[in-house]
Backbone as CSV, one residue per row, in Angstrom:
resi,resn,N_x,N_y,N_z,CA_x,CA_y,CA_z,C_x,C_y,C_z
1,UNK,-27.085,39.006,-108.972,-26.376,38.030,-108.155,-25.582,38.730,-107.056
2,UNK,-24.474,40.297,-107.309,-24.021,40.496,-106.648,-25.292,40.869,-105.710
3,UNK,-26.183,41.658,-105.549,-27.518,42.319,-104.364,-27.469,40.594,-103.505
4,UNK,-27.686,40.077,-104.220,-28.105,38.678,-103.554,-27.387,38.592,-102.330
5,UNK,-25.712,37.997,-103.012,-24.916,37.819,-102.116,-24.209,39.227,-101.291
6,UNK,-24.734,40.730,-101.648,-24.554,41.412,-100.172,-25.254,41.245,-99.362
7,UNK,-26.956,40.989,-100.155,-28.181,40.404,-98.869,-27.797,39.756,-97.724
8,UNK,-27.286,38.538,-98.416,-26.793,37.355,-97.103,-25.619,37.957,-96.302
9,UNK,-24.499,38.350,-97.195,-23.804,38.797,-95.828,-24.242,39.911,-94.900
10,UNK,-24.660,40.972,-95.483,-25.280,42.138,-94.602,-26.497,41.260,-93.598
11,UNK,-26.994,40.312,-94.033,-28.031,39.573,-92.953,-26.979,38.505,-92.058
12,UNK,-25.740,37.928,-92.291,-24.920,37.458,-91.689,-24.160,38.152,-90.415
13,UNK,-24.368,39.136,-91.216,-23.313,40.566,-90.410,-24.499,40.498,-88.835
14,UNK,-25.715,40.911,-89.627,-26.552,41.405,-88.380,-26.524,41.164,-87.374
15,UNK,-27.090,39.389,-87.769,-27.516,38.344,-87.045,-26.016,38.305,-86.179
16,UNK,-24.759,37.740,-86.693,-24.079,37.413,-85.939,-23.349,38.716,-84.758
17,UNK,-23.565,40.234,-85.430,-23.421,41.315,-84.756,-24.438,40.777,-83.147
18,UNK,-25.845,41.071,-83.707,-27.037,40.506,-82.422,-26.292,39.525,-81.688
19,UNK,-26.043,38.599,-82.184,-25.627,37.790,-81.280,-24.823,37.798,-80.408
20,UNK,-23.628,38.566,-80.736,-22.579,39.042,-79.630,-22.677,39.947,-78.970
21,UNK,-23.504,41.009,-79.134,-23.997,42.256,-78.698,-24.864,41.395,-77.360
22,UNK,-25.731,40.668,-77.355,-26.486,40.325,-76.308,-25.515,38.972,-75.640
23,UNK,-24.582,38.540,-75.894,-24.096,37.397,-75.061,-22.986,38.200,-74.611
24,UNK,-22.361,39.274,-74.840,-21.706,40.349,-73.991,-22.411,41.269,-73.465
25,UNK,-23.337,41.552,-73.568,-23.988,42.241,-72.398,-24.915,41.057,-71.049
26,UNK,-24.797,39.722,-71.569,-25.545,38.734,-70.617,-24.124,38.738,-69.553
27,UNK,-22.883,37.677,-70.471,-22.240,37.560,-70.020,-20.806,38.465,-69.439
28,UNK,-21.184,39.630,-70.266,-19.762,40.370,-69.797,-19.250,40.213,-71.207
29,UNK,-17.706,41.244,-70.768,-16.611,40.960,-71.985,-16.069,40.096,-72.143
30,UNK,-16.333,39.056,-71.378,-15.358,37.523,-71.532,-16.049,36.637,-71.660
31,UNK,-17.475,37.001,-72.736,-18.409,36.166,-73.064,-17.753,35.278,-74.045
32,UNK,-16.680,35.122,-74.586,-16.296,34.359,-75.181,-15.784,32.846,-74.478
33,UNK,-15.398,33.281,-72.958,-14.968,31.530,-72.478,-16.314,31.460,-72.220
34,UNK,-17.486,31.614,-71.911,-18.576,31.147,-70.963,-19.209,30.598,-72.431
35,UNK,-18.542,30.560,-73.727,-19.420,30.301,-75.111,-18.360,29.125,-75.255
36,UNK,-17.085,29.015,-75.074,-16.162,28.335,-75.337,-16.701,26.719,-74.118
37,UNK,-16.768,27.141,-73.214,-16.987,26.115,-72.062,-18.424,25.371,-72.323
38,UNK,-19.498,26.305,-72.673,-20.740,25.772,-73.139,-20.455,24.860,-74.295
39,UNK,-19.698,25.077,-75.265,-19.026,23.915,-76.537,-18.392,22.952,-76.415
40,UNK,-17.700,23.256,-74.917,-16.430,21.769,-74.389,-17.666,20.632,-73.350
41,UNK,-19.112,21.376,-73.329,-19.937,20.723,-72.411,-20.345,20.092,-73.436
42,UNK,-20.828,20.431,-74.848,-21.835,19.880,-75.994,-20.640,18.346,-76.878
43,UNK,-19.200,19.045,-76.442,-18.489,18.087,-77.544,-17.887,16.726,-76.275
44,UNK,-17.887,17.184,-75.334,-17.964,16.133,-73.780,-19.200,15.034,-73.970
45,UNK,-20.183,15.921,-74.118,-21.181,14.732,-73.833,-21.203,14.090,-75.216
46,UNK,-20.845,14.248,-76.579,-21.148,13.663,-77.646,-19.816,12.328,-77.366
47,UNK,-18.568,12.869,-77.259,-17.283,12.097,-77.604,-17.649,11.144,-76.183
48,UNK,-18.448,11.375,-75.150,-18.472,10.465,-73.972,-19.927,9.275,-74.917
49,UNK,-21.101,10.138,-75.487,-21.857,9.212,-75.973,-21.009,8.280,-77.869
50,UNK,-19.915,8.925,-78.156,-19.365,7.976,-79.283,-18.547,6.728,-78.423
51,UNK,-17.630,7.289,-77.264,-17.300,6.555,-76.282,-18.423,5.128,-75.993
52,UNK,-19.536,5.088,-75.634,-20.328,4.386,-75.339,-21.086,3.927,-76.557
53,UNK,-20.974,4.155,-77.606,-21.712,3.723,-78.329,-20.607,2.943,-78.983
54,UNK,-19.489,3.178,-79.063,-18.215,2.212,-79.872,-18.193,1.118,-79.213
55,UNK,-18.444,0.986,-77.880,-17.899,0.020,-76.793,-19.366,-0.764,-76.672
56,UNK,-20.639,-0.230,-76.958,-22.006,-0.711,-77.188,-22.440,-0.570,-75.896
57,UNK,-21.676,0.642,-75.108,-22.498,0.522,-73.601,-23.667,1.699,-73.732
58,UNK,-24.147,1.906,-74.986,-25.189,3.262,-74.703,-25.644,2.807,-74.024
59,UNK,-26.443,3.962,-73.017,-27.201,4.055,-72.036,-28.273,5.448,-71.574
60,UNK,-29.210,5.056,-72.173,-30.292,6.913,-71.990,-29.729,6.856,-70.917
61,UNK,-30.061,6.757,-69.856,-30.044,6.942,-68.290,-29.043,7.728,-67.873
62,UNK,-27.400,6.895,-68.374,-26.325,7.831,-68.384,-26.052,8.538,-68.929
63,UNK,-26.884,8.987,-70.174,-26.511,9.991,-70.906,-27.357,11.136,-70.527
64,UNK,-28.557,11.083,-69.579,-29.474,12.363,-68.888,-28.468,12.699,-67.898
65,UNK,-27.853,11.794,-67.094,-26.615,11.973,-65.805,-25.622,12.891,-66.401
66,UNK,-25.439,12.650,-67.284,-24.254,13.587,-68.034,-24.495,15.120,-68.373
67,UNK,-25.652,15.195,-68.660,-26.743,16.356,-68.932,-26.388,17.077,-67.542
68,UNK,-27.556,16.379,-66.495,-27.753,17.278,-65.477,-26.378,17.382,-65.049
69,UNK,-25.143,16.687,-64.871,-23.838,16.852,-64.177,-23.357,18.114,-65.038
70,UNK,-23.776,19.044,-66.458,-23.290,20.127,-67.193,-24.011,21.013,-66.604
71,UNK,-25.386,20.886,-66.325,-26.461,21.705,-65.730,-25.394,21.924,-64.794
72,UNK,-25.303,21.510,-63.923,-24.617,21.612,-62.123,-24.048,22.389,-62.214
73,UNK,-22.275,22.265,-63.699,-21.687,22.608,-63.942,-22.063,24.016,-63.922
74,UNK,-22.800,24.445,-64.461,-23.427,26.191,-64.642,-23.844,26.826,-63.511
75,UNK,-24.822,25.660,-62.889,-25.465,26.446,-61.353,-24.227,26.753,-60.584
76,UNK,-23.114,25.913,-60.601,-21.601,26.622,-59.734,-21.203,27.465,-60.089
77,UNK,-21.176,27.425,-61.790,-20.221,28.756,-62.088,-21.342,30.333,-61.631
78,UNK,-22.326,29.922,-61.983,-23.525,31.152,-61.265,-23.397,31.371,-59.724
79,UNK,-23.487,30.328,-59.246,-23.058,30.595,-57.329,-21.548,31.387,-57.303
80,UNK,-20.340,30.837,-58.303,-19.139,31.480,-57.570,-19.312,32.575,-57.906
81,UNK,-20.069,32.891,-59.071,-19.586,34.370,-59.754,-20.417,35.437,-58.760
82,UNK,-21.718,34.616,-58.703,-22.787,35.598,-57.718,-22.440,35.832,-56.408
83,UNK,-21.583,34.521,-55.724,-21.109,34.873,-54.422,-19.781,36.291,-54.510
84,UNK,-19.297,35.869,-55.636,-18.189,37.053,-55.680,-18.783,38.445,-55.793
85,UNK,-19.931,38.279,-56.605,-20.604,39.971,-56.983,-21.393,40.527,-55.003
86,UNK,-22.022,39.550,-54.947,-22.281,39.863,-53.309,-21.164,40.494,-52.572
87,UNK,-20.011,39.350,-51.984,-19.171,39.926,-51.175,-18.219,41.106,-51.838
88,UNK,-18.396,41.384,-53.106,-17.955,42.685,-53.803,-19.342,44.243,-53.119
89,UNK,-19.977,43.539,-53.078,-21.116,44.801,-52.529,-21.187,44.789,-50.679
90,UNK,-20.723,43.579,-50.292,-20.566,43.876,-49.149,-19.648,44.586,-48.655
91,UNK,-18.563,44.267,-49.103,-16.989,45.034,-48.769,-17.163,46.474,-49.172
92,UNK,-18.363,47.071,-50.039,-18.475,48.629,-50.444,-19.303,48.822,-49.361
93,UNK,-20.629,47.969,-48.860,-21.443,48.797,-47.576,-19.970,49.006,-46.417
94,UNK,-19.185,47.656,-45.891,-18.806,48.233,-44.733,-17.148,48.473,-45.068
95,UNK,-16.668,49.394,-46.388,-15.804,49.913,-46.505,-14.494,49.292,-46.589
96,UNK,-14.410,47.578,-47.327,-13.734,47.155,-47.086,-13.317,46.924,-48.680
97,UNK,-12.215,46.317,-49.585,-12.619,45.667,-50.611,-12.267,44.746,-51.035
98,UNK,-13.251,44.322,-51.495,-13.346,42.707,-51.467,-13.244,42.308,-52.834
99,UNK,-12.510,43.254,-53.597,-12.673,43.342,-55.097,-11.606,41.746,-55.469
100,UNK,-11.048,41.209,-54.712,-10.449,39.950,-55.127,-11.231,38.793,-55.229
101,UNK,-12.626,38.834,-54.464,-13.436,37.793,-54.514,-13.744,37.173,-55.668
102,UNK,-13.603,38.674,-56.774,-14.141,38.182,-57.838,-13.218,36.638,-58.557
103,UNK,-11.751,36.606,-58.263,-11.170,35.700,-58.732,-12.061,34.731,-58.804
104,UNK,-12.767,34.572,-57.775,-13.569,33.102,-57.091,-14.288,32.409,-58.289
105,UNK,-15.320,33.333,-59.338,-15.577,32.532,-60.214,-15.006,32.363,-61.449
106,UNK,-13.637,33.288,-61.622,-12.679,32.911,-62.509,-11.961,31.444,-62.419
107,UNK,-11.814,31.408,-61.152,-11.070,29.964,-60.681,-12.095,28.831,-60.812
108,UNK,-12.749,28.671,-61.024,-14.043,27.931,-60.853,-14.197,27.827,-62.076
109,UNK,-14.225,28.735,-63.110,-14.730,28.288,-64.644,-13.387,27.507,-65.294
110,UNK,-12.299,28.197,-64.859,-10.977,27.849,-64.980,-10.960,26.232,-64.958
111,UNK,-11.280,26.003,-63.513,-11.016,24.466,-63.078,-12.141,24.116,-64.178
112,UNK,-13.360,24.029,-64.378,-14.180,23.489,-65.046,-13.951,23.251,-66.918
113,UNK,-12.995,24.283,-67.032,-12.450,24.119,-68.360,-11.985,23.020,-68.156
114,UNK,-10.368,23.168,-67.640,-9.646,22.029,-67.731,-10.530,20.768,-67.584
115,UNK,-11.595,20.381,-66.694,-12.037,19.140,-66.184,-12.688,19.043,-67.638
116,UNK,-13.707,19.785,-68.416,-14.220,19.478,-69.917,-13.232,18.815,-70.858
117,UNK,-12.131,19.412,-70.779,-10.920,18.989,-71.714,-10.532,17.552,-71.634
118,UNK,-10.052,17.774,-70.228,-9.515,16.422,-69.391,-10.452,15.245,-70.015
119,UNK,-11.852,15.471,-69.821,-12.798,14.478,-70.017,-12.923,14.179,-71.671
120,UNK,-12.742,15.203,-72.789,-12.873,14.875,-73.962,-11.611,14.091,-74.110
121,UNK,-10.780,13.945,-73.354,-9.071,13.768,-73.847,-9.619,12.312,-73.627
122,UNK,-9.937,12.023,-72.590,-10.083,10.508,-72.009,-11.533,9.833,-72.480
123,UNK,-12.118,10.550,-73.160,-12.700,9.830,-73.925,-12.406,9.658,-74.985
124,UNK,-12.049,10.279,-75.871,-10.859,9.442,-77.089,-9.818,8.424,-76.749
125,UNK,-9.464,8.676,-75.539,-8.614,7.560,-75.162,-9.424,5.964,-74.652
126,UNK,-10.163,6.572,-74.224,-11.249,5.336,-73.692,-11.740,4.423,-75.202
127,UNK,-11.793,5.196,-76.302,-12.306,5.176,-77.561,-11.521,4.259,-78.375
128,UNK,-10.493,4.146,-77.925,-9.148,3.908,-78.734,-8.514,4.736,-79.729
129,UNK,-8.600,6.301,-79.616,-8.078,7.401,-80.498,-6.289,7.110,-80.101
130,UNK,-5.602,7.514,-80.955,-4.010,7.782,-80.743,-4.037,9.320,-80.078
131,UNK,-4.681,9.793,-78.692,-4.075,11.200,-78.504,-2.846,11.179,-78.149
132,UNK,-2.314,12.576,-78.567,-0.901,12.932,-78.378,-0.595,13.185,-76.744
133,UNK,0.654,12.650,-76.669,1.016,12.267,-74.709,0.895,13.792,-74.318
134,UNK,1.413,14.433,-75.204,1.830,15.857,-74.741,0.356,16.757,-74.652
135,UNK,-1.236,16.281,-74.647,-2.099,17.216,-74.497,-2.133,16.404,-73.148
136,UNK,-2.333,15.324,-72.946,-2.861,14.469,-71.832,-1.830,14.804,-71.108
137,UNK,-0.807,15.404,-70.538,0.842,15.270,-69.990,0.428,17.150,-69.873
138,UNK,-0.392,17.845,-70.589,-0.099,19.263,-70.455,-1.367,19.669,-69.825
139,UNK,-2.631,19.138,-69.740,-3.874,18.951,-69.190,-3.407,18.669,-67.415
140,UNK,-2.897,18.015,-67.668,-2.527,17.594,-66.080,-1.770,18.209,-65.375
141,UNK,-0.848,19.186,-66.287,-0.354,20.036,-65.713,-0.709,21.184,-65.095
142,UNK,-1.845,22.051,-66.445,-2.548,23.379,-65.997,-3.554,22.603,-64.591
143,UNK,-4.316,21.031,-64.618,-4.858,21.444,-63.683,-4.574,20.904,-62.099
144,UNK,-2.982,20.988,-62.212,-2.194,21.010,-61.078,-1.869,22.575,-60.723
145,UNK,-1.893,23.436,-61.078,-1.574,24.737,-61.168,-2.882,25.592,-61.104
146,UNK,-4.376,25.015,-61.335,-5.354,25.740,-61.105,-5.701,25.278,-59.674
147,UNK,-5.456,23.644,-59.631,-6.236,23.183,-57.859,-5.093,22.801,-57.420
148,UNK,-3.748,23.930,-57.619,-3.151,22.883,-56.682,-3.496,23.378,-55.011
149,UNK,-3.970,24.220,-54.715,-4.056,24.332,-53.191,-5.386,23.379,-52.699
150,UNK,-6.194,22.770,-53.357,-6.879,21.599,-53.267,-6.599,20.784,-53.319
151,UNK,-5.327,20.242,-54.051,-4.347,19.144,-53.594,-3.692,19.255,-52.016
152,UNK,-3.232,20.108,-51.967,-2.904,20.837,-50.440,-3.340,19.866,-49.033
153,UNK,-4.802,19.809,-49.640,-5.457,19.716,-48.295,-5.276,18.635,-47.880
């Protein structure tokens, strides 16, 4: 029994070793928000489809819209990050550095957190859940402080 149960964990170990070994070398060392944000996209679209299914508005149609609007979600965070890795190689050809660009797709996954959150919050609320004032009241805060120079404009 004990061989058994080192089997599974030593095969637990592996597997979940593999797994982080290649989603930090895909994503970097901060493969953990780009795994965290991919989960706030999967528990968004479920609590938006319990949302619609409590209220009896399912709808396939809107629920593929919801899909491709997470898709999008990714193709941006890939444009800011890639535009940042570019103008990081441009600023080395003509000697300049442009090593702040990179913020660009930090700010961008940033805002996209909060907006995942924001959206699970208000769909429990849409739901009729009791959320607490103080996540909905603290949500609105960080993402006054991530866009506020987009408020600005």
């Amino acid at each position: 029994m004990k061989k058994m149960t080192n089997n599974v964990i030593d095969t637990y170990n592996a597997v979940t070793g593999s797994i982080v070994a290649v989603l930090s070398y895909i994503l970097g060392e901060h493969w953990i928000l780009f795994v965290a944000f991919l989960a706030l996209n999967i528990a968004d679209w479920l609590t938006g489809w319990m949302k619609a299914s409590m209220a009896g508005k399912e709808n396939s149609g809107a629920g593929w819209k919801g899909v491709l609007k997470k898709l999008g979600y990714w193709i941006m965070i890939m444009v800011a990050f890639g535009a940042s890795a570019v103008f990081v190689e441009i600023g080395k050809v003509i000697g300049v550095d442009l090593g702040v660009t990179t913020l660009l797709g930090w700010f961008v996954l940033a805002s996209l957190l909060i907006n995942e959150i924001r959206s699970i919050v208000e769909n429990f609320v849409e739901a009729g859940f009791n959320v607490p004032a103080v996540l909905v009241k603290g949500l609105e805060v960080a993402d006054k402080v991530v866009n506020k120079d987009q408020e600005e404009e």
